[in-house]
Backbone bond lengths (Angstrom), bond angles and torsions (degrees), N, CA, C in turn:
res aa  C-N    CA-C-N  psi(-1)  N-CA   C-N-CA  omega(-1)  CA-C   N-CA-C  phi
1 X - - - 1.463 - - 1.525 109.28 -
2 X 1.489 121.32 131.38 1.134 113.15 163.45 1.502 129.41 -126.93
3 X 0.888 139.16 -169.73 1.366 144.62 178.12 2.069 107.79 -60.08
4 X 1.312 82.95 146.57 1.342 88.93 176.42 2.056 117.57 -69.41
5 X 1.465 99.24 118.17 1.454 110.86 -158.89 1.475 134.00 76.36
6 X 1.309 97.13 3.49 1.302 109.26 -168.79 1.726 118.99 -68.92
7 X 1.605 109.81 -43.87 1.692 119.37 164.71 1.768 111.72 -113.51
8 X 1.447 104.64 -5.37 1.235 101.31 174.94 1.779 117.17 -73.52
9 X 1.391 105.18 -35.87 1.134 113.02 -177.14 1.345 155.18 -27.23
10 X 1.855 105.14 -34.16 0.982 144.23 154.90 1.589 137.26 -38.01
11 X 1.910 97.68 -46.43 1.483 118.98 170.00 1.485 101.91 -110.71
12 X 1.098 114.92 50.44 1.864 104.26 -173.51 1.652 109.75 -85.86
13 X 1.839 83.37 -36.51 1.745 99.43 -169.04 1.898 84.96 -69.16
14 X 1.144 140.33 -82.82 1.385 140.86 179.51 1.628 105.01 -22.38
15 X 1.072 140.60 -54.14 1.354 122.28 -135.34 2.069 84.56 -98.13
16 X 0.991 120.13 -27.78 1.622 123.14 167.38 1.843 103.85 -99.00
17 X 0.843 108.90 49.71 1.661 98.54 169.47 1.253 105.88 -81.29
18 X 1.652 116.12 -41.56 1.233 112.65 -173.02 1.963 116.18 -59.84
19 X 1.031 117.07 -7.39 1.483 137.63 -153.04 1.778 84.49 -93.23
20 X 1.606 98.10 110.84 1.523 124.07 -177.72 1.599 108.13 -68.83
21 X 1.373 123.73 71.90 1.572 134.86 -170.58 1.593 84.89 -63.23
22 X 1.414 120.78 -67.54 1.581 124.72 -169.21 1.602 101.87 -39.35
23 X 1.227 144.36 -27.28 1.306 119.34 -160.44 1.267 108.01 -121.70
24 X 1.340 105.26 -18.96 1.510 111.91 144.77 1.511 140.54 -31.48
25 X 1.644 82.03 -73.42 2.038 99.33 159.02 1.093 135.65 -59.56
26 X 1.388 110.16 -12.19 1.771 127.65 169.11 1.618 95.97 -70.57
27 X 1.353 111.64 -71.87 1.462 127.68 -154.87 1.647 102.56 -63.80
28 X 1.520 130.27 -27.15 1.419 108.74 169.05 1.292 94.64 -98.66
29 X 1.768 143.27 -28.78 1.809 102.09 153.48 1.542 118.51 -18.17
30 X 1.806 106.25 -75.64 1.601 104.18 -161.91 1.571 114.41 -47.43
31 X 1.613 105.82 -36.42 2.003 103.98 178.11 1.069 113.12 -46.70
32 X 1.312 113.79 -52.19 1.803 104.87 -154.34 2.053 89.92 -76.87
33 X 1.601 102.30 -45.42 1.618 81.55 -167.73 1.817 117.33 -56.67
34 X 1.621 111.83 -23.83 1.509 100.37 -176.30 1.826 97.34 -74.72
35 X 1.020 117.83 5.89 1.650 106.32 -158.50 1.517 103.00 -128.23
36 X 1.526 109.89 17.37 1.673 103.68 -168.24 1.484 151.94 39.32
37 X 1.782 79.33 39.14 1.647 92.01 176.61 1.626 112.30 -78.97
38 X 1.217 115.71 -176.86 1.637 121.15 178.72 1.613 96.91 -105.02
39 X 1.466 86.70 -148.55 1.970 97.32 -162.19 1.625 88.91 -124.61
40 X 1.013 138.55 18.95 1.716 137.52 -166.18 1.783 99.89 -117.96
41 X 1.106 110.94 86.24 1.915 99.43 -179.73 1.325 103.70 -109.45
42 X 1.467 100.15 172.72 1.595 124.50 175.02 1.200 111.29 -113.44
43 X 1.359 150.64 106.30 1.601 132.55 159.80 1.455 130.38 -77.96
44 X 1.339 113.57 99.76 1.605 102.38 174.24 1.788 107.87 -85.21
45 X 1.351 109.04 126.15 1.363 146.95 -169.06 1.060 126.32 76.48
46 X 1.245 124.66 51.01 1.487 117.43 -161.45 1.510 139.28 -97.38
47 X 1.597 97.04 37.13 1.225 115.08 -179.03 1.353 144.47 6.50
48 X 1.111 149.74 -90.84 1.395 127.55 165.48 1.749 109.83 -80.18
49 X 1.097 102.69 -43.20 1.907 97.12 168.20 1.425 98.97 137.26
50 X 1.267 123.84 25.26 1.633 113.48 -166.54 1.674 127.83 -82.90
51 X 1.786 77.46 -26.68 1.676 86.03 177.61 1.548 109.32 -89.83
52 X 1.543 118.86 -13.28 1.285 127.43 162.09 1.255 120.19 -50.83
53 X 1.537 108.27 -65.84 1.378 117.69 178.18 1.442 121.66 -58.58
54 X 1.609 105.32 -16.60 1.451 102.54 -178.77 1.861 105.45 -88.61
55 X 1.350 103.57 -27.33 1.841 112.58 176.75 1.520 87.77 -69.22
56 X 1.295 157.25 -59.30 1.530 155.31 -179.81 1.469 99.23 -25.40
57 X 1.134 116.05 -66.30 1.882 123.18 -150.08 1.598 83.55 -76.95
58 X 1.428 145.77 -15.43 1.445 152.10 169.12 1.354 100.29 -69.76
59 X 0.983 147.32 -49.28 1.316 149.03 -178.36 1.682 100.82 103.56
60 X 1.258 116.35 61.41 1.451 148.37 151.28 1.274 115.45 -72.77
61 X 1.279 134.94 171.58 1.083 120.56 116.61 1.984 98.10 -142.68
62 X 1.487 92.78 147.98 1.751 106.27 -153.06 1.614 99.30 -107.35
63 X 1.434 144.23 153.79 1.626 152.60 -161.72 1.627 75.06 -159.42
64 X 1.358 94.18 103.54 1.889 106.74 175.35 1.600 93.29 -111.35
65 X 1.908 97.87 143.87 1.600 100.34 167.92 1.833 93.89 -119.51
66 X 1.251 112.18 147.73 1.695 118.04 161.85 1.364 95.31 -149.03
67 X 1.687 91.97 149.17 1.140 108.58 -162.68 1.395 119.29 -112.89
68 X 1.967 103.63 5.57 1.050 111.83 165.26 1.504 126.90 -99.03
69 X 0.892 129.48 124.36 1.892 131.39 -152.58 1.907 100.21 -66.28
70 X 1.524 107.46 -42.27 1.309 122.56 176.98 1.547 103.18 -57.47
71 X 1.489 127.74 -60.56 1.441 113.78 171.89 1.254 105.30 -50.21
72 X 1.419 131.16 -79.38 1.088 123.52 -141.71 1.881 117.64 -63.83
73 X 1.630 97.82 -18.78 1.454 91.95 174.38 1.931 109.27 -61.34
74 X 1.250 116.26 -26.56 1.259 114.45 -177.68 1.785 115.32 -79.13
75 X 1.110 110.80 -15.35 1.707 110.31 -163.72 1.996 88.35 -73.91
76 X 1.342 84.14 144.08 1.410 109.14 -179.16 1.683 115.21 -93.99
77 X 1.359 117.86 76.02 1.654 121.80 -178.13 1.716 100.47 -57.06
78 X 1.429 96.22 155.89 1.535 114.59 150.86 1.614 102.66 169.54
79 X 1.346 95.18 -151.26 1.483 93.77 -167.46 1.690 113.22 -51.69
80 X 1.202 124.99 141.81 1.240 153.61 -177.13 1.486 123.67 56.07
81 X 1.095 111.60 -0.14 1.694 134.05 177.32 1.578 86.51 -114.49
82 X 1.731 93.86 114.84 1.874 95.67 158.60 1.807 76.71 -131.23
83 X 1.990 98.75 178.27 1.581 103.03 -168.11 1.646 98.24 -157.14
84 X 0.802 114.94 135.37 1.751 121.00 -170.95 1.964 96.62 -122.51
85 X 1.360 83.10 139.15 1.224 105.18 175.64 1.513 118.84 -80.02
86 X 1.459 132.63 93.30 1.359 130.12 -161.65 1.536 105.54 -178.42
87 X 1.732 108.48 169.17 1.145 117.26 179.11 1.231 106.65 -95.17
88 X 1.428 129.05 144.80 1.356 137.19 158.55 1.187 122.69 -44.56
89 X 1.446 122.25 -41.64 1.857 112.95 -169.35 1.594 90.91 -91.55
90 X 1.605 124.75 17.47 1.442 93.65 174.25 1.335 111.95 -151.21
91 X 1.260 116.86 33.85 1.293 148.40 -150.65 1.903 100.27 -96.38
92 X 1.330 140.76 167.16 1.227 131.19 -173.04 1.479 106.71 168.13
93 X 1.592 93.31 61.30 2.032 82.49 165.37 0.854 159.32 -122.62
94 X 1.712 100.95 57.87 1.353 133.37 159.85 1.942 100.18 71.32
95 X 1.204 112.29 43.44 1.137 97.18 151.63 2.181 99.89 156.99
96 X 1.216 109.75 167.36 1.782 115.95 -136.16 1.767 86.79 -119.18
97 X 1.304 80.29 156.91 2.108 111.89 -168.92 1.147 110.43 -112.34
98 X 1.582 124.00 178.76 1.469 104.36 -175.84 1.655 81.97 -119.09
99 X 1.582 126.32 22.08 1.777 109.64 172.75 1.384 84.50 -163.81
100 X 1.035 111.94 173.50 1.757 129.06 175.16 1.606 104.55 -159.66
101 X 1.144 109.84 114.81 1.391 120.88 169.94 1.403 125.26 -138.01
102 X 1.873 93.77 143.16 1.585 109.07 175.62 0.808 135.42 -150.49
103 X 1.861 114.99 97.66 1.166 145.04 -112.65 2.067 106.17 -126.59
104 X 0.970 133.57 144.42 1.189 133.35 -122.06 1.244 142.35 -2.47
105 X 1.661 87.32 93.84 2.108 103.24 -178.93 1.274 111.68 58.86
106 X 1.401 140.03 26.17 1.349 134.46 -175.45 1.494 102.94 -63.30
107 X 1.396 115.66 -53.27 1.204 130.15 172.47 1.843 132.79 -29.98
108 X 1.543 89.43 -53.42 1.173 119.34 165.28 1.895 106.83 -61.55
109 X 0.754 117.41 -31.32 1.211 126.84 -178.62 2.005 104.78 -65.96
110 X 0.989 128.91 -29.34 1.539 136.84 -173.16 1.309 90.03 -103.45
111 X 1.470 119.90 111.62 1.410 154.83 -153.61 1.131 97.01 -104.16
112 X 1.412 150.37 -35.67 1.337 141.42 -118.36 1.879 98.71 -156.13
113 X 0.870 100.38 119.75 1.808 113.19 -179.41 1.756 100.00 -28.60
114 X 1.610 106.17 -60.40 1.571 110.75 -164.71 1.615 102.48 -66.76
115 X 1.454 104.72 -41.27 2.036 89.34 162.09 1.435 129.63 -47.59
116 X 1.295 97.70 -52.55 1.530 106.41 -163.73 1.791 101.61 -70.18
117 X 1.283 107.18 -43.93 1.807 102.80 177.99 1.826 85.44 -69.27
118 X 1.026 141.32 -73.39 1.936 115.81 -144.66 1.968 100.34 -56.69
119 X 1.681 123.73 -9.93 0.999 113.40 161.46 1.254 145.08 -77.25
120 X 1.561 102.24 -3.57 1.488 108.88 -165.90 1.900 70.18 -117.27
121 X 1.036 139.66 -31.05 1.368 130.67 -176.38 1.532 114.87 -53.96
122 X 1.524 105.14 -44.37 1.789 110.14 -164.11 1.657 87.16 -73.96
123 X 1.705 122.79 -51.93 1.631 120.54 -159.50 1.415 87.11 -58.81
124 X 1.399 158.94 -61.80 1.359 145.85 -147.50 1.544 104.33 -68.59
125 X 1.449 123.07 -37.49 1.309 133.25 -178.47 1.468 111.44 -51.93
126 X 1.533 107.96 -47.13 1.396 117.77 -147.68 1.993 87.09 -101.94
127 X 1.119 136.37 10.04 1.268 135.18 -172.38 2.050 112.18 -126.81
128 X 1.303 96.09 113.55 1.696 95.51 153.77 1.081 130.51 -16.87
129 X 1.202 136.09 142.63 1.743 131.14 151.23 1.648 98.88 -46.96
130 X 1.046 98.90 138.49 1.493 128.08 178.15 1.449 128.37 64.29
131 X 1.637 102.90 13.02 1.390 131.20 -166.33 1.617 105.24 -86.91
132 X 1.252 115.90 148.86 1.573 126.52 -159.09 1.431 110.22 -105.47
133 X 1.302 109.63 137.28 1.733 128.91 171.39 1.792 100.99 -126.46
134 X 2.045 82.84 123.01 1.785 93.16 -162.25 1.550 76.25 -136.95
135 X 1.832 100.91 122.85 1.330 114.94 163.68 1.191 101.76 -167.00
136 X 1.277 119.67 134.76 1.628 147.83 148.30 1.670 129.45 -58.23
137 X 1.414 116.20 126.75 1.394 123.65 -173.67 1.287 119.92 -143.25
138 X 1.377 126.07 158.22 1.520 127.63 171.96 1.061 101.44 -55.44
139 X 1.793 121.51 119.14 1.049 108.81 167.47 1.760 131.31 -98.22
140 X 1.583 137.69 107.59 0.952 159.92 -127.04 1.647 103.03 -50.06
141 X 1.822 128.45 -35.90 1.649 123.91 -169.36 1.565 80.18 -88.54
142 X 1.302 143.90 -6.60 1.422 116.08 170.43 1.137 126.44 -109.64
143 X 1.141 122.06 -1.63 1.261 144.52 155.04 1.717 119.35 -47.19
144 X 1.401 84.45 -55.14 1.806 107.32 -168.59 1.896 103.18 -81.10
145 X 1.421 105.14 -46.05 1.290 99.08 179.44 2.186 116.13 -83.22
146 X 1.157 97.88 -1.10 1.491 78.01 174.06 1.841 91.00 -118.50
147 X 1.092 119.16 -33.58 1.936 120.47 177.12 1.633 78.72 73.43
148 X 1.528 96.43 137.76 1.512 124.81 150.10 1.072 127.81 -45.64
149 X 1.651 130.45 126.38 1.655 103.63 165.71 1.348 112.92 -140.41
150 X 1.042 116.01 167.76 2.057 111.63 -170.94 1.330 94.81 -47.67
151 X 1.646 106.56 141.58 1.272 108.44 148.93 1.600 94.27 -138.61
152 X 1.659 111.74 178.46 1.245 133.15 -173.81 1.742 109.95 -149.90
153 X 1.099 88.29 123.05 1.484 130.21 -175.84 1.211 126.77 -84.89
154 X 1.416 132.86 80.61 1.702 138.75 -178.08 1.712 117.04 -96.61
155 X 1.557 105.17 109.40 1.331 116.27 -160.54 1.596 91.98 -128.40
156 X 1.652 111.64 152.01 1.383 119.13 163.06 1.373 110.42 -151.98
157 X 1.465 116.93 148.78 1.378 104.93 170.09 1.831 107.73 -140.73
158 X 0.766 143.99 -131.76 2.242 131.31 -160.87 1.453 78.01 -107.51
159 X 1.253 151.21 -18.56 1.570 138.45 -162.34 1.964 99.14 -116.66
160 X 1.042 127.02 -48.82 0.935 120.49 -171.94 1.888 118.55 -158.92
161 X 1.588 99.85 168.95 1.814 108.23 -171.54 1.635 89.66 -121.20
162 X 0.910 80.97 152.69 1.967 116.94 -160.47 1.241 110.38 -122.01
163 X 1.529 136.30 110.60 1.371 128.53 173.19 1.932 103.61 -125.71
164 X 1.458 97.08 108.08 1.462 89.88 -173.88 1.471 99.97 -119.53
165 X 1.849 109.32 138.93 1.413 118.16 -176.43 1.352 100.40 -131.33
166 X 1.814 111.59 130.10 0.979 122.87 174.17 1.303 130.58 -125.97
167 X 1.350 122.15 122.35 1.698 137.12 -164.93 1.295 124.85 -110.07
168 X 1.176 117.77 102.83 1.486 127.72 174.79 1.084 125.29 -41.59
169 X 1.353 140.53 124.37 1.171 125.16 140.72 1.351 119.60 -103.50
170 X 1.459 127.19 152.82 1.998 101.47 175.36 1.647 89.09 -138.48
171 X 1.343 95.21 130.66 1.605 102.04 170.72 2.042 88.24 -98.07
172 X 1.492 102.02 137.99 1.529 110.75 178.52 1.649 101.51 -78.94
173 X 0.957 119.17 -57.62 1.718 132.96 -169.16 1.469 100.09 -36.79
174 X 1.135 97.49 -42.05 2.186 100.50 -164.02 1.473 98.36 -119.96
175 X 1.737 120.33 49.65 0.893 106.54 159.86 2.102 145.65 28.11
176 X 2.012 82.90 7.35 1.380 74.75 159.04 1.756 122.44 -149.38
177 X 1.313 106.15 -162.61 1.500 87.48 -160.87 1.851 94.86 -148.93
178 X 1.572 101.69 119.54 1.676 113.97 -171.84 1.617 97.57 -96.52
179 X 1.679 90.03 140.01 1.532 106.13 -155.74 1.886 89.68 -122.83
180 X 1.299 99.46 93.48 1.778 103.45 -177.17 1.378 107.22 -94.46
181 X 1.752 109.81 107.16 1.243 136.86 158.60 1.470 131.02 -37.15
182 X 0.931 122.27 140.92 1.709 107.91 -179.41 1.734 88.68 -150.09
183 X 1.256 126.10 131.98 1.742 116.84 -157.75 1.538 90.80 -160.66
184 X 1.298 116.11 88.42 1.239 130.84 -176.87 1.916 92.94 -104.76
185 X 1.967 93.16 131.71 1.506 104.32 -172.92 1.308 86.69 -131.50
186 X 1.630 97.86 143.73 1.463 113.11 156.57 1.766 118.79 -119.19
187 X 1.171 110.36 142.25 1.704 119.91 -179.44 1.218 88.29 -71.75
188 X 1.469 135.81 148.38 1.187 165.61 123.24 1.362 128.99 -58.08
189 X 1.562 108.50 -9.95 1.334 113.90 176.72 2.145 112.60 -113.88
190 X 1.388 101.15 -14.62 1.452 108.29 -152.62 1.819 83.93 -128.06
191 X 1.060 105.67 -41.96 1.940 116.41 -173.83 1.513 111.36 84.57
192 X 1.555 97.05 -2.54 1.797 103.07 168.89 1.831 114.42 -36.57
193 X 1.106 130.70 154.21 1.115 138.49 175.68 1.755 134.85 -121.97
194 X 1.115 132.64 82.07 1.546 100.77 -164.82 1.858 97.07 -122.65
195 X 1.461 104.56 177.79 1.479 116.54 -168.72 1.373 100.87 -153.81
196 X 1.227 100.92 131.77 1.752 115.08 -173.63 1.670 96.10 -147.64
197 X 1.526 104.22 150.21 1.302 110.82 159.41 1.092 117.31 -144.30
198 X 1.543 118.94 174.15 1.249 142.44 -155.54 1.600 121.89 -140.21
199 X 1.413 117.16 140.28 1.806 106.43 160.48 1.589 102.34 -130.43
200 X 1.734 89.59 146.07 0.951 115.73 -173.54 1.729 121.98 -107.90
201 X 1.413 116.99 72.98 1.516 100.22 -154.49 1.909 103.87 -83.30
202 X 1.467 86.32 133.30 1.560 85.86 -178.08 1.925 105.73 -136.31
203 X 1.041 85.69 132.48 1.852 102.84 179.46 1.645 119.01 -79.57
204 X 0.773 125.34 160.99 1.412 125.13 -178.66 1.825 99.58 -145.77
205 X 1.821 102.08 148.06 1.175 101.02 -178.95 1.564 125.33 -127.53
206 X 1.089 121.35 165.23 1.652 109.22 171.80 2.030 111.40 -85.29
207 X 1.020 130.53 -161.69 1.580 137.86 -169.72 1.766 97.08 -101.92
208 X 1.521 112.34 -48.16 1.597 110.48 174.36 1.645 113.72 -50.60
209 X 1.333 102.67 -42.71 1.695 115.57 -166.29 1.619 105.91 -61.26
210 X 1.444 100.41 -46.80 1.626 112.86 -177.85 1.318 113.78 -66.22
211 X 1.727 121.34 -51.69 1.111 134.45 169.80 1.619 110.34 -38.32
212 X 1.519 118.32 -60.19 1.483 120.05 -178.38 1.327 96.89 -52.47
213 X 1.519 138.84 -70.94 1.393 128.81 -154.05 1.708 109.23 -58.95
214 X 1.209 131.24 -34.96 1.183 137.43 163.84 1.028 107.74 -38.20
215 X 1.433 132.34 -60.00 1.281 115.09 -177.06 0.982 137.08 -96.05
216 X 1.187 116.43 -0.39 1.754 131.65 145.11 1.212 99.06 -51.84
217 X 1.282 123.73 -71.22 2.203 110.07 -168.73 1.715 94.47 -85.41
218 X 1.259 130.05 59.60 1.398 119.53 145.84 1.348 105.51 76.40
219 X 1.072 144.65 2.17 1.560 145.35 175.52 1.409 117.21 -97.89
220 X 1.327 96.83 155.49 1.855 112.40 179.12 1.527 81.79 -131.39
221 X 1.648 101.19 142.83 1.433 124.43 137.11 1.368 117.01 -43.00
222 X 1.864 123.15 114.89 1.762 112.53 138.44 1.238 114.14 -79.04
223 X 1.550 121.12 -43.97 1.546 110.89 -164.73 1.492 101.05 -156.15
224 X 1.748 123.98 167.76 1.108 115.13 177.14 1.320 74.44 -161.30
225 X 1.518 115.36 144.15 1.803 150.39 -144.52 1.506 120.18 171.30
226 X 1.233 86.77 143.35 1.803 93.03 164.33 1.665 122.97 -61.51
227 X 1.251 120.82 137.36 1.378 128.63 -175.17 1.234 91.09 -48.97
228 X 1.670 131.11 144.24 1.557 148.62 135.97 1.512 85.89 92.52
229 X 1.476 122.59 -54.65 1.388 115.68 -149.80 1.507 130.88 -79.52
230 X 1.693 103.19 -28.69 1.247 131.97 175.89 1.519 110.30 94.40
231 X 1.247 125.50 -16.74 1.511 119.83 -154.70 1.340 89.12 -72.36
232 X 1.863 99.08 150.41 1.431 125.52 -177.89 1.663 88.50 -68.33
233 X 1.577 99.92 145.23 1.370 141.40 -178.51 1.865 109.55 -53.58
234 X 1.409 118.80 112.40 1.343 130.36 170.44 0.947 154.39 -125.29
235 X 1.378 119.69 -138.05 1.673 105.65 160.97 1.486 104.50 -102.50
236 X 1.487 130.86 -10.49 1.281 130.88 -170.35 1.781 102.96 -116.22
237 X 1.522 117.38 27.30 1.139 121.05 171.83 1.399 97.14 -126.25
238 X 1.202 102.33 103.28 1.900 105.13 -178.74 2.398 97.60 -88.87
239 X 0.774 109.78 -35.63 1.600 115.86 173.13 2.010 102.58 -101.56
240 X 1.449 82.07 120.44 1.489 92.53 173.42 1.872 103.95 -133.85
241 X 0.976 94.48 155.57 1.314 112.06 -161.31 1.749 110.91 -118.47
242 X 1.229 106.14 148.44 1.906 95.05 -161.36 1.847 89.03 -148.16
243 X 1.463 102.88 150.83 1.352 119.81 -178.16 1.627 102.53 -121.86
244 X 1.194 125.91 86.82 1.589 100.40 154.32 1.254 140.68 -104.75
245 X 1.287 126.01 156.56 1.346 142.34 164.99 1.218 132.05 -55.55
246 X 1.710 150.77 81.87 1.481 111.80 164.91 1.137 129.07 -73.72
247 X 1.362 106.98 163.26 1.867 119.63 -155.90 1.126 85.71 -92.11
């Protein structure tokens, strides 16, 4: 068993290739411009850098933190994408962005009340008055009404085949639900074989829950929607997407 990202890391870009980064990076372009953000962001988790690099060619420029050493050894710096090696709830660098975003479920990823508040604590820190925090999460009535269930994942690319299986567990009480990996790879060149796994505990929330932490770190709700699509928040929107404001 290892740490979350810790040997997965490697095939991350492969095992989400299919994962539409391009239309992504359009759709928080359009946020910040309907919502009057600037062009100066922060990324908390920003793992290999893709949606960075895609906010770059936007005329961004992105200061990504990940807190996994394995991502970040892979993120590709250069001009206007730089990336620091660090955790989000404890991060401090001395000075504010005109957006802060954290963009697939990172959020969801901080299990624990005192995570999730020092996360909405550092994005208010690191943001202007009237400056924007844009991140996406499991959202909790879709969670509950569709429940997680194993799936398995068949990926290949000229070096190697990828078999990744993933198993729910959901504790109800703590609102969250650990997703234990099992990601057996084979070389294609050597026929070597290995299998490692992973858990991934990730929380999901309701709009009241989010709303309260907002205003503990100084934020108001503008909007909360489905990623890319916009539709108001449901039972058939398991990723919801949130814009806030600081006051």
């Amino acid at each position: 068993m290892t740490e979350v990202f810790e040997a997965s890391a490697c095939y991350y870009d492969l095992l989400y290739r299919e994962k539409d980064y391009v239309a992504e990076a359009d759709y928080v372009q359009r946020l910040i411009k309907t919502h009057g953000g600037g062009k100066d962001l922060l990324e908390f988790g920003s793992g290999t850098g893709k949606h960075a690099r895609l906010l770059v060619s936007r005329g961004f420029t992105v200061t990504g933190v990940e807190r996994s050493a394995e991502m970040f050894a892979q993120a590709k710096q250069g001009s206007g994408f730089s990336c620091i090696l660090g955790d989000l709830r404890e991060v401090h660098l001395g000075r504010t962005f005109d957006a802060v975003l954290s963009l697939f479920h990172v959020i969801s990823y901080q299990t624990s009340n005192a995570s999730v508040g020092a996360a909405f604590d550092r994005a208010s820190e690191h943001l202007r008055r009237g400056g924007l925090f844009i991140f996406d999460v499991w959202y909790t009535p879709a969670v509950l009404a569709q429940r997680p269930a194993t799936r398995v994942k068949r990926l290949s690319s000229d070096e190697v085949e990828v078999i990744r299986i993933a198993e729910p567990c959901m504790f109800g009480n703590e609102n969250r639900v650990d997703v234990h990996y099992t990601i057996v790879v084979k070389d294609k060149r050597s026929g070597a074989v290995k299998e490692f796994s992973e858990v991934h505990p990730m929380r999901h929330f309701s709009l009241p829950e989010l709303d309260l932490l907002a205003d503990r770190s100084g934020f108001e709700r503008v909007t909360a929607e489905e990623l890319i699509s916009g539709a108001d928040p449901g039972e058939t929107t398991w990723g919801v997407c949130l814009v806030m404001r600081k006051k």
